[in-house]
C-alpha positions as CSV (number, residue, x, y, z in Angstrom):
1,X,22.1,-58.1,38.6
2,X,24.6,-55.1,37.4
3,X,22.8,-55.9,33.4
4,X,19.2,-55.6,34.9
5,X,20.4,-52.3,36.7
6,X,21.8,-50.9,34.2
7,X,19.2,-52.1,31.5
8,X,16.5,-50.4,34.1
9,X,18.6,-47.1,34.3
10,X,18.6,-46.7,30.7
11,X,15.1,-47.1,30.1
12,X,14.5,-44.7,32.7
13,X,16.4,-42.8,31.0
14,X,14.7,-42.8,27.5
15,X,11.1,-43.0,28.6
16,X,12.0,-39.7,30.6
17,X,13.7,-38.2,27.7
18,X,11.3,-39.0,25.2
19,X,8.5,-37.7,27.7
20,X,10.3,-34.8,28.1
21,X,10.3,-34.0,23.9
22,X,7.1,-35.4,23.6
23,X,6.2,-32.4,26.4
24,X,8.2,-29.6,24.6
25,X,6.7,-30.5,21.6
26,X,2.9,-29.7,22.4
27,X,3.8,-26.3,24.4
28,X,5.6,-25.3,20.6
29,X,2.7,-26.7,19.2
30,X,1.2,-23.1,19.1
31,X,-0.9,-21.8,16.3
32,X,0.9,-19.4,14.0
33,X,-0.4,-15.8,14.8
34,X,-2.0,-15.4,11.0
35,X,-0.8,-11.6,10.0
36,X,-4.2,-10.7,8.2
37,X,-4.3,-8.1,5.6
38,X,-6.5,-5.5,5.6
39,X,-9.5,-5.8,3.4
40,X,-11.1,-2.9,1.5
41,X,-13.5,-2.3,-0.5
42,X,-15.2,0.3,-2.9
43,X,-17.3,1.4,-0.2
44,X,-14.5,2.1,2.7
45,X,-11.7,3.0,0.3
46,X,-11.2,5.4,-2.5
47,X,-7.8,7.1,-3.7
48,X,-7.7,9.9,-6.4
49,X,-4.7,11.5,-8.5
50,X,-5.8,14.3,-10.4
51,X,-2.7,16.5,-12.5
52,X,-4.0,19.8,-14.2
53,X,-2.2,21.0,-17.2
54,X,-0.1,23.9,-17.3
55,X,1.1,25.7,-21.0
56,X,3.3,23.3,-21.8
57,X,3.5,19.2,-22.4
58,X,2.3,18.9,-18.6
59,X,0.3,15.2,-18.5
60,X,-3.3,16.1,-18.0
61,X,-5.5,13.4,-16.2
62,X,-7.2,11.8,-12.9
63,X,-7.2,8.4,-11.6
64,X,-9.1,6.7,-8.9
65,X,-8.6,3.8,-7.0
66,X,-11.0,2.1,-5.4
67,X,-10.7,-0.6,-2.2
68,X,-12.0,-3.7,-4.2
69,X,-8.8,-3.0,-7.1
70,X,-11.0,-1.1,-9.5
71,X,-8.7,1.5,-10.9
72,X,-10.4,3.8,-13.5
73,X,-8.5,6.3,-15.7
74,X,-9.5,9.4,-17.5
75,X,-6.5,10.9,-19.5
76,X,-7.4,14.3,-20.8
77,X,-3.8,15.3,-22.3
78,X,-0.2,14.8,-23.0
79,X,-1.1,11.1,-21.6
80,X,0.1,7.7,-23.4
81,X,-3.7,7.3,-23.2
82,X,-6.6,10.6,-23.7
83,X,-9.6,8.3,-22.9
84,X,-11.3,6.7,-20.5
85,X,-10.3,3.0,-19.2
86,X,-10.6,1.1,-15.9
87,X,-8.3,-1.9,-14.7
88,X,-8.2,-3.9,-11.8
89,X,-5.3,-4.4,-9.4
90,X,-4.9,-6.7,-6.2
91,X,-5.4,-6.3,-2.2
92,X,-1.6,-6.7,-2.4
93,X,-1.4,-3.2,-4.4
94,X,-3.7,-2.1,-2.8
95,X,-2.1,-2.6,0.9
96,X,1.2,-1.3,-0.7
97,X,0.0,2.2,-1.6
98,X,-2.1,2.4,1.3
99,X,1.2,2.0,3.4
100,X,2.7,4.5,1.6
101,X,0.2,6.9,2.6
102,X,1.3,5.9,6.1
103,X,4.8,5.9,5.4
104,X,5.0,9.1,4.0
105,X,3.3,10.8,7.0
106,X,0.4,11.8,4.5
107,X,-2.2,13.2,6.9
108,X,0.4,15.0,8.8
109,X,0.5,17.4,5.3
110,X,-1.3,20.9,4.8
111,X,-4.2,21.0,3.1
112,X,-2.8,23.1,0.2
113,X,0.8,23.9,-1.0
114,X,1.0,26.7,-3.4
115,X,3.1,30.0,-4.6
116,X,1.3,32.7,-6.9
117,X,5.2,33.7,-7.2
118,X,5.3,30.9,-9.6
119,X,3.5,30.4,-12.6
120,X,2.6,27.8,-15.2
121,X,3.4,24.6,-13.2
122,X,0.6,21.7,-13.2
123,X,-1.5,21.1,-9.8
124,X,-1.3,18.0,-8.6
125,X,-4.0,16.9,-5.9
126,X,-4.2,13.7,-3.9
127,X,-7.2,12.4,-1.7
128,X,-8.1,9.5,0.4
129,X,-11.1,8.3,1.8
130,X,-10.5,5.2,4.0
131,X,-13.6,4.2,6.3
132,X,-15.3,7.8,6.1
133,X,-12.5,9.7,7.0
134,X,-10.8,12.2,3.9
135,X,-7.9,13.4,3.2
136,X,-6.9,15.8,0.3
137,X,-4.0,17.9,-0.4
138,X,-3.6,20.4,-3.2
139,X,0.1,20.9,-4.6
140,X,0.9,23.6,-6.9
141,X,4.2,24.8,-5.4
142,X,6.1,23.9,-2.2
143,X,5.0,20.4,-0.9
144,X,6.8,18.2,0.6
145,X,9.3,15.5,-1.0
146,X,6.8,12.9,1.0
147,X,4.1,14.5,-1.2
148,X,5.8,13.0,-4.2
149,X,6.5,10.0,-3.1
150,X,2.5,9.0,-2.6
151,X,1.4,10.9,-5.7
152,X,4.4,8.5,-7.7
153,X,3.2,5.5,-5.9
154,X,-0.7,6.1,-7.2
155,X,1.0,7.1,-11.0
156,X,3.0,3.6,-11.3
157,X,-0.8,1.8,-11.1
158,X,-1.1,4.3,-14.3
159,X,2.4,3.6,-15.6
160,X,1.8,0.1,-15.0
161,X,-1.4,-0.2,-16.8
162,X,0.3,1.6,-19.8
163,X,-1.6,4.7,-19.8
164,X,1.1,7.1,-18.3
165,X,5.0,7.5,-18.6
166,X,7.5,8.9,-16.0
167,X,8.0,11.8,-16.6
C-alpha cells in the first residue's frame, strides 16, 4: 500500500511539474518584437556635401546621397578623382549616416556659420531632405564640432569609394 502511495505521489508530482513547464513554456513562447530598419528611397531621402575651393590645395567637389544607396560624385579639384562617378552603398549605410544626423543634433544647427574676419577657407555645406522636410547648413567659419562630425560621416562614403582622402 506505502509503494502504491508513494508511486501515486510521484506521478503527481511529475505530471504537475511537467504541466507546469509545458505552461511557462507557451506564455515565453512570444514573438520576437522585429526591430525594423527604416526604409528610404530616392524619392524621401537625399543627402548632399558640397566643399568650395579656397586659394590653396582645398578639395573641391559635391556628393549626393540618395535613400535607395545611389551615391553620385562630382570631384571638381584637388580630389583623388576630378570627374564624375556614381556608386551604390546599403540601407545599413545608409541608416548609419542618417543616425548621425540625429546624433549630432543636426537640425538643432544655424542655418549659416561664417566670419568675413577670415579669409580663404573652403565652404563646406550640408543638406538633408528626408520625407519633404530640408535641412541645409552653410559653414565657412564657426560651426560647430557636431558640424564636422556629419559632414566626415557623408566624406568616408567618398573616401570609401576611393575618390577622396582625409585630409
Amino acid at each position: 500500500m506505502k509503494k502504491i502511495l508513494c508511486f501515486t505521489f510521484l506521478c503527481g508530482i511529475v505530471l504537475s511539474s511537467c504541466a507546469l513547464n509545458s505552461n511557462q513554456g507557451i506564455s515565453n513562447l512570444q514573438p520576437e518584437k522585429a526591430v525594423l530598419k527604416p526604409k528610404y528611397t530616392a524619392e524621401n531621402l537625399q543627402i548632399t556635401l558640397e566643399k568650395t575651393p579656397c586659394y590653396g590645395m582645398c578639395p573641391t567637389y559635391s556628393l549626393k546621397i540618395y535613400g535607395d544607396g545611389k551615391v553620385v560624385w562630382d570631384g571638381t579639384k584637388n580630389v583623388k578623382k576630378e570627374a564624375q562617378d556614381s556608386a551604390m552603398i546599403s540601407q545599413d549605410e545608409i541608416v548609419k549616416l542618417v543616425n548621425s544626423f540625429d546624433v549630432n543634433n543636426f537640425y538643432s544647427f544655424n542655418d549659416r556659420y561664417e566670419s568675413r574676419m577670415v579669409t580663404d577657407l573652403p565652404s563646406t555645406t550640408v543638406t538633408i531632405v528626408k520625407n519633404g522636410e530640408r535641412k541645409s547648413v552653410y559653414s565657412y567659419f564657426g560651426a560647430p564640432k557636431e558640424f564636422t562630425n556629419v559632414a566626415r560621416a557623408i566624406e568616408d562614403i567618398a573616401i570609401a569609394q576611393g575618390w577622396l582622402e582625409r585630409n
